[in-house]
C-alpha positions in Angstrom: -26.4 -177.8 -41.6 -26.4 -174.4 -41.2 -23.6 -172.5 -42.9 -21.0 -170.8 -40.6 -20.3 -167.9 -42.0 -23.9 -167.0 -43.5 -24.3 -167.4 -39.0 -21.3 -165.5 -38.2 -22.3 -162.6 -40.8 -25.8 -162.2 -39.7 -24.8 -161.7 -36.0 -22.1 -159.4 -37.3 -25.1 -157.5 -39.2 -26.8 -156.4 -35.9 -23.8 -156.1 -33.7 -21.3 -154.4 -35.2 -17.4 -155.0 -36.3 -15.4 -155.0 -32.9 -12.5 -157.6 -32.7 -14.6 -159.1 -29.4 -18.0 -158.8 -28.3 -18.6 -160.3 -25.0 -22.3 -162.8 -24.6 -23.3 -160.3 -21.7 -21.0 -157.9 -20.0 -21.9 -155.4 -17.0 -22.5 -151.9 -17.9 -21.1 -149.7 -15.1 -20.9 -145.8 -15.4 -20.9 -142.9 -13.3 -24.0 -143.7 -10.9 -22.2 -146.9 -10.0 -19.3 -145.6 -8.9 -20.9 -142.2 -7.2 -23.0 -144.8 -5.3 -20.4 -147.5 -4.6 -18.6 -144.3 -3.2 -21.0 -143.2 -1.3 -21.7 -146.3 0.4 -17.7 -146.8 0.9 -17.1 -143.2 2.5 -20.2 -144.0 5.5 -18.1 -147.5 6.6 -21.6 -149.1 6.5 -20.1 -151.8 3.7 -21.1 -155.2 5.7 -24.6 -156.8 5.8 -26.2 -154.1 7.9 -27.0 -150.6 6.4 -29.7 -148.4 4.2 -28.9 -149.3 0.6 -29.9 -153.2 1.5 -33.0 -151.7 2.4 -33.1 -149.3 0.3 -32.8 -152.2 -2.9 -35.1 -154.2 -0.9 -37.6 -151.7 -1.1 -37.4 -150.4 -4.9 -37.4 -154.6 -6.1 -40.5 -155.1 -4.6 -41.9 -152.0 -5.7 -40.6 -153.2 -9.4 -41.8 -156.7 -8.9 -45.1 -155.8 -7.4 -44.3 -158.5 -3.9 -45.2 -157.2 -1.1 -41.5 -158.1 0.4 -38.4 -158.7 -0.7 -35.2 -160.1 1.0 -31.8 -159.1 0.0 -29.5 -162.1 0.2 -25.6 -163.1 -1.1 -26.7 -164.9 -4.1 -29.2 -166.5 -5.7 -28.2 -170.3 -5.1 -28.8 -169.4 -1.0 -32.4 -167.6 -2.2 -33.8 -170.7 -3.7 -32.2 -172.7 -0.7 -34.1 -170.6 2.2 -36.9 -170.2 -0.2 -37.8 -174.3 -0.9 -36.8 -174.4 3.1 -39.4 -171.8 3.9 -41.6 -173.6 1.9 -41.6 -176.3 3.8 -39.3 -178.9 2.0 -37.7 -181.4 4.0 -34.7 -183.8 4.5 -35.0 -186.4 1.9 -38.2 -184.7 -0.3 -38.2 -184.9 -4.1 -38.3 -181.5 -5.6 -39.5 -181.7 -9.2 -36.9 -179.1 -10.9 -36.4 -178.7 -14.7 -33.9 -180.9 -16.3 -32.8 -177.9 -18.6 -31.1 -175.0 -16.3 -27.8 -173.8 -14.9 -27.1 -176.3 -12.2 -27.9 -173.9 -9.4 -31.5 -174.6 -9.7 -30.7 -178.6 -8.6 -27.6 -177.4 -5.6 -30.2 -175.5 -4.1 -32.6 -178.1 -3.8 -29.4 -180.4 -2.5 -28.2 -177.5 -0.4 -31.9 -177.5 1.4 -31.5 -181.7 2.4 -33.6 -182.5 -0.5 -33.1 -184.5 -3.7 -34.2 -182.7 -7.4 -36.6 -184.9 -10.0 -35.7 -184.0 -12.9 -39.2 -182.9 -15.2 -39.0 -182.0 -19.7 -38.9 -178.7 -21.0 -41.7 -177.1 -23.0 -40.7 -175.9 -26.7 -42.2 -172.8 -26.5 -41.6 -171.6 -23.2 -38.2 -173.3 -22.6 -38.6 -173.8 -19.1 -41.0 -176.6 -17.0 -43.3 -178.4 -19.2 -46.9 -178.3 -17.4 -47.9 -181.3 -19.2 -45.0 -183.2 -18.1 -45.6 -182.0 -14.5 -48.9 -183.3 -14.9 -47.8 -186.7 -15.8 -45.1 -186.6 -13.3 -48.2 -185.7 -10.5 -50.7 -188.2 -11.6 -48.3 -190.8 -11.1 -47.7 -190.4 -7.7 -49.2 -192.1 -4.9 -51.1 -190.3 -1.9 -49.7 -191.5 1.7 -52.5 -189.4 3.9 -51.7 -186.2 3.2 -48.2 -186.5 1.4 -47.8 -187.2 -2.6 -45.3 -190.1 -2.8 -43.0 -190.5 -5.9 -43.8 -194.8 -5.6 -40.4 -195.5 -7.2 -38.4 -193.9 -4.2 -41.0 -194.2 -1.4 -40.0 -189.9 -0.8 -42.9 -187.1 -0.4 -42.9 -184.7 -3.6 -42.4 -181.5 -1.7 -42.7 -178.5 -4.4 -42.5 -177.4 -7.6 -39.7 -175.6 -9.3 -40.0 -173.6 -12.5 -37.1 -171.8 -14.1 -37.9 -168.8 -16.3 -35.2 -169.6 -19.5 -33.3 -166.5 -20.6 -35.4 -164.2 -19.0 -38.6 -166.1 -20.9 -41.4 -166.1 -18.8 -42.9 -170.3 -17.9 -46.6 -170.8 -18.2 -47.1 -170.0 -14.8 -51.1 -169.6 -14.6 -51.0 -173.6 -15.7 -48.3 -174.2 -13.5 -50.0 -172.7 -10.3 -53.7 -174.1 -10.8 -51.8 -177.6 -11.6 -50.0 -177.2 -8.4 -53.1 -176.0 -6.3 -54.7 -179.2 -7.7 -52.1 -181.5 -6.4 -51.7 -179.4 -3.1 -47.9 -178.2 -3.6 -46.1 -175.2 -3.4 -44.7 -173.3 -6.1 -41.2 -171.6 -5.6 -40.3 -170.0 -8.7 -36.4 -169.4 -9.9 -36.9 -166.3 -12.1 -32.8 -165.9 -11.7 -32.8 -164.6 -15.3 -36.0 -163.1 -15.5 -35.7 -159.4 -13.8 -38.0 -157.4 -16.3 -40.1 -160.3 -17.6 -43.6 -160.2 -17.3 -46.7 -162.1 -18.2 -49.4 -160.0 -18.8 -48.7 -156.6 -16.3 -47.3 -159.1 -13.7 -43.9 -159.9 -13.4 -42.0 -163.5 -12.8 -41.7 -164.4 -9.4 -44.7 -163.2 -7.9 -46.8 -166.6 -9.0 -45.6 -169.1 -6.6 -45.5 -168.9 -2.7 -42.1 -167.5 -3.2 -39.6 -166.6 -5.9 -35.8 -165.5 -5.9 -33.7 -163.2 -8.4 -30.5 -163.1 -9.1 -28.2 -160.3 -9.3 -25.1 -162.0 -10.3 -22.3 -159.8 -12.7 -24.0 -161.1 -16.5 -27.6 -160.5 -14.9 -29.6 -157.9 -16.9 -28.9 -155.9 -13.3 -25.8 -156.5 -11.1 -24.7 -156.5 -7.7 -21.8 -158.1 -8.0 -22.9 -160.9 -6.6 -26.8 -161.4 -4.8 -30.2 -162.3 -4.8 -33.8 -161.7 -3.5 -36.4 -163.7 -1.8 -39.9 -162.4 -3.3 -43.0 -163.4 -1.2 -46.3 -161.9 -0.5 -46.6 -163.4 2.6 -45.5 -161.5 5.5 -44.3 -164.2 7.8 -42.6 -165.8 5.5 -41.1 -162.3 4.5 -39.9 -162.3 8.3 -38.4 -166.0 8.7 -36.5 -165.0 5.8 -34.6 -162.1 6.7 -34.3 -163.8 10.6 -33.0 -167.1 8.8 -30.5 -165.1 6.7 -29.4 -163.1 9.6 -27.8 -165.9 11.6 -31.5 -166.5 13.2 -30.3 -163.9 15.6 -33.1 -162.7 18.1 -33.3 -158.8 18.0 -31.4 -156.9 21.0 -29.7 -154.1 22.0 -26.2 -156.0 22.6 -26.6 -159.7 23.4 -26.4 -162.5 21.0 -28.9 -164.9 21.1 -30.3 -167.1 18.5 -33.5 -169.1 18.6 -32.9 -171.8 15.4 -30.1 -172.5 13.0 -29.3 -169.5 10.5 -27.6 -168.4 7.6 -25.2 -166.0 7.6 -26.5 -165.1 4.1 -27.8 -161.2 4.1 -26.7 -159.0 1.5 -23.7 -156.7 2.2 -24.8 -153.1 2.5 -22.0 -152.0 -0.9 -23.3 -154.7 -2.9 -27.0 -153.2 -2.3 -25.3 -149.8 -3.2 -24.5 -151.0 -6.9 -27.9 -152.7 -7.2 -29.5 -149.4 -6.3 -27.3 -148.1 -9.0 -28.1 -150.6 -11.4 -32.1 -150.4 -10.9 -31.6 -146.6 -12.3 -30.9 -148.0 -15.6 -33.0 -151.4 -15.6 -35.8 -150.1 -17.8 -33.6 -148.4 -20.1 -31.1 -151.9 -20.4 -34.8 -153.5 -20.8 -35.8 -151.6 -23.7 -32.3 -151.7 -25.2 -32.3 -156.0 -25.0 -36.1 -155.8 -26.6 -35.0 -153.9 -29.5 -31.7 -156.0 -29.9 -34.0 -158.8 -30.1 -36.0 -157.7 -32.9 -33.0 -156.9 -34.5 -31.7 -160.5 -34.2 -35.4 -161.9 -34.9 -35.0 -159.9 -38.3 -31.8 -160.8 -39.8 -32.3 -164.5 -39.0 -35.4 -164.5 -40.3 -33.7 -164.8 -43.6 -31.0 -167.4 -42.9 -32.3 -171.1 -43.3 -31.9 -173.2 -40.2 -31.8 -171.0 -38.0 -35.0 -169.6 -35.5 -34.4 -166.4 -33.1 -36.5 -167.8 -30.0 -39.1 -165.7 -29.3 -40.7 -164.6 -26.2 -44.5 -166.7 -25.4 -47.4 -165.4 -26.4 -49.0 -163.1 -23.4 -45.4 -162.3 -22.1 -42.8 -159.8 -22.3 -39.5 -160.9 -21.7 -36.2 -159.5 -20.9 -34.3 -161.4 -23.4 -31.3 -161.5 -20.5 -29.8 -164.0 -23.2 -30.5 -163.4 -27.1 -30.9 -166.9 -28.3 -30.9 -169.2 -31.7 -32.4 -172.9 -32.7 -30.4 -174.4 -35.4 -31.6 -177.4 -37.6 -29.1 -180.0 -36.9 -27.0 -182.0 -34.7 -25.5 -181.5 -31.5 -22.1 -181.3 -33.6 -23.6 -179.2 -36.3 -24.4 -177.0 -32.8 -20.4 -177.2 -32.0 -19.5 -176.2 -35.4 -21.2 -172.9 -35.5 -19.7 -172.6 -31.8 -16.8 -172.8 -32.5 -16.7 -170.7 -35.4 -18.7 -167.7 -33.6 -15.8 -167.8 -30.6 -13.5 -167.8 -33.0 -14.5 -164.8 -35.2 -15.0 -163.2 -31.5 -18.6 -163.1 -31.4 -19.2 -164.6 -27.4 -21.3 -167.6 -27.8 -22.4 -170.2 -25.5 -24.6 -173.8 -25.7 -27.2 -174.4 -23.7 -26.8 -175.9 -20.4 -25.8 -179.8 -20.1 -28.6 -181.5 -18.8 -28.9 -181.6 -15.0 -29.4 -185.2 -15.2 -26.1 -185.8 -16.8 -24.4 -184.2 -14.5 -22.3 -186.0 -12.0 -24.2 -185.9 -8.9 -27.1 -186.1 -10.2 -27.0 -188.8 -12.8 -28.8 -191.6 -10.4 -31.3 -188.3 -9.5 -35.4 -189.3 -10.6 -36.6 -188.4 -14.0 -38.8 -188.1 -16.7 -39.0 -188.6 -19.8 -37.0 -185.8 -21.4 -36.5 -185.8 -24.8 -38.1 -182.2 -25.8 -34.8 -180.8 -22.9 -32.2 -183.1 -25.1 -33.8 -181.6 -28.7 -32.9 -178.2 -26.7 -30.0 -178.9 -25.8 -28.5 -180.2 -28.5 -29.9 -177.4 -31.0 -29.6 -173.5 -28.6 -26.6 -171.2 -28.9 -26.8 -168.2 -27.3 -25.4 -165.1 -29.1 -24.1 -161.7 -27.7 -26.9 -160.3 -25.9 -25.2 -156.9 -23.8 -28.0 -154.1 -23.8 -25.1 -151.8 -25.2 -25.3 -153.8 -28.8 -29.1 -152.9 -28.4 -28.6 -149.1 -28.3 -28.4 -148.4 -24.6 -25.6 -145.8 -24.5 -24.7 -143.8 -20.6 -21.0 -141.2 -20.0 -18.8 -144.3 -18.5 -17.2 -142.6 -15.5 
């Protein structure tokens, strides 16, 4: 077992003495609030107004997509994402067992049902072997892959970049290209993440981000739809704009729609935000090392690493202990205690309530995870990012 206060001191080396240090708080300063302010004082505050497209445009210039759609939050961008995608009533939607339970309501949310697929040690996020196995099983009914156990079509694939750590996307894509499914990635956490010089979300036919308050960038509360693909760029702004047909005065809609756009003074804070995001980037990197090099010394314990080939955000600084799940608890509840903000992993999606009759693999390699990740204070402040608060 790892000791607790050898854990507790080491996390105390890098971050400092204060009575409380939060896992991830929002920086806001100045720009936010001159922004905000502006936005508030030109009454354009709803979902119609420049700084939605204003964030629109400097995300996809950031992300390198060639379009990206400002919505409320990022549970509704996977939802009209895997619907754009062509998902169905009744699909299966293979999803990984280990994320924040979003990932699974948005598949639900979009009529479908999420199969629950292992977690790669290295990567964290959607074992491509596993998909493989998952894949191979499956029957082909003309042009539909068929789970055989519940007689549904497999629909699309789901990947979930962990903590801002970027999947092994170029397996994941020609696997998927084999099999003939789309890829719709959730890079919720991964703003900033990159493998090689391209960034997450921009590897599947679509991708969403999430802007929510303990993001690396905030709006409050958001998300964007990323696609390359300009029609499917346009169907999701018309489907998150009440599928309202464009006209001077009359309302007319041509299909059923979301009313699901961003508002205009939550784009203002993002636009705010996306001032600082290289310099809270930097500022998480370096807190990383820092991490990576005190623990290097304390048995027990491994700081997980970015893969090979990628850069990633760190959005969430984050430990593997040697040990039980308890052994997990105990240093838990010994870093909340002392004050130092820390937090498990996620409970499996497949143990959750309504999803525990849900398809699955085998997913041993999510339960090691689970049982053995704590995720320690991780704000870019603690990392040396320093702005005048206003």
């Amino acid at each position: 077992m790892v000791d607790s206060a050898a854990f507790i001191a080491t996390i105390r080396s890098v971050v400092g003495d204060a009575p409380h240090i939060p896992l991830h708080a929002p920086e806001i300063t100045a720009i936010d609030h001159q922004t905000v302010d502006e936005c508030l004082t030109s009454s354009y505050v709803s979902s119609v107004g420049p700084f939605v497209t204003r964030f629109e445009q400097e995300i996809a210039e950031y992300t390198g997509a060639a379009h990206a759609v400002a919505v409320s939050n990022g549970t509704v961008a996977l939802q009209v994402a895997l619907q754009l995608a062509g998902v169905q009533r009744d699909d299966e939607v293979l999803v990984p067992a280990l994320s924040f339970i979003a990932t699974a309501n948005a598949v639900s949310h979009a009529g479908a049902h999420p199969h629950f697929i292992d977690s790669d040690e290295r990567t964290l996020g959607l074992s491509v072997p596993a998909v493989e196995q998952t894949l191979q099983s499956a029957v082909r009914d003309g042009d539909r892959l068929v789970n055989p156990q519940t007689g549904r079509r497999i629909a699309a694939i789901v990947p979930m970049h962990t903590f801002g750590h970027p999947v092994d996307m170029i397996g994941l894509v020609e696997l998927a290209s084999r099999f003939g499914l789309p890829v719709v990635e959730d890079a919720a956490e991964s703003l900033g993440s990159f493998i090689g010089d391209r960034h997450t979300g921009t590897f599947g036919l679509l991708g969403m981000l999430s802007f929510n308050g303990n993001k690396i960038v905030t709006t409050g509360g958001g998300g964007v739809i990323l696609t390359d693909d300009d029609e499917l760029a346009r169907h999701a702004k018309h489907l998150t704009t009440t599928a309202k047909v464009p006209h001077a005065w009359a309302f007319d809609h041509d299909e059923v729609g979301y009313n699901f756009r961003m508002p205009n003074l939550n784009a203002a804070l993002g636009v705010a935000q996306l001032t600082k995001l290289e310099a809270y980037r930097a500022a998480k990197r370096a807190l990383a090392t820092r991490y990576a090099d005190a623990f290097a010394a304390v048995a027990g314990v491994e700081f997980l690493l970015e893969p090979d080939g990628t850069e990633s955000n760190y959005w969430l600084c984050s430990v593997r202990i040697d040990g039980t799940r308890a052994d997990r608890d105990e240093l838990l509840r010994a870093a909340n205690e002392a004050g130092l903000q820390s937090r498990p992993f996620w409970s499996l999606l497949s143990d959750q309530l309504p999803y525990r009759n849900a398809p699955r693999g085998d997913l041993r390699t999510a339960t090691a995870l689970e049982d053995s990740v704590i995720s320690i204070p991780s704000s870019p402040a603690l990392g040396g990012w320093r702005e005048e608060r206003a």
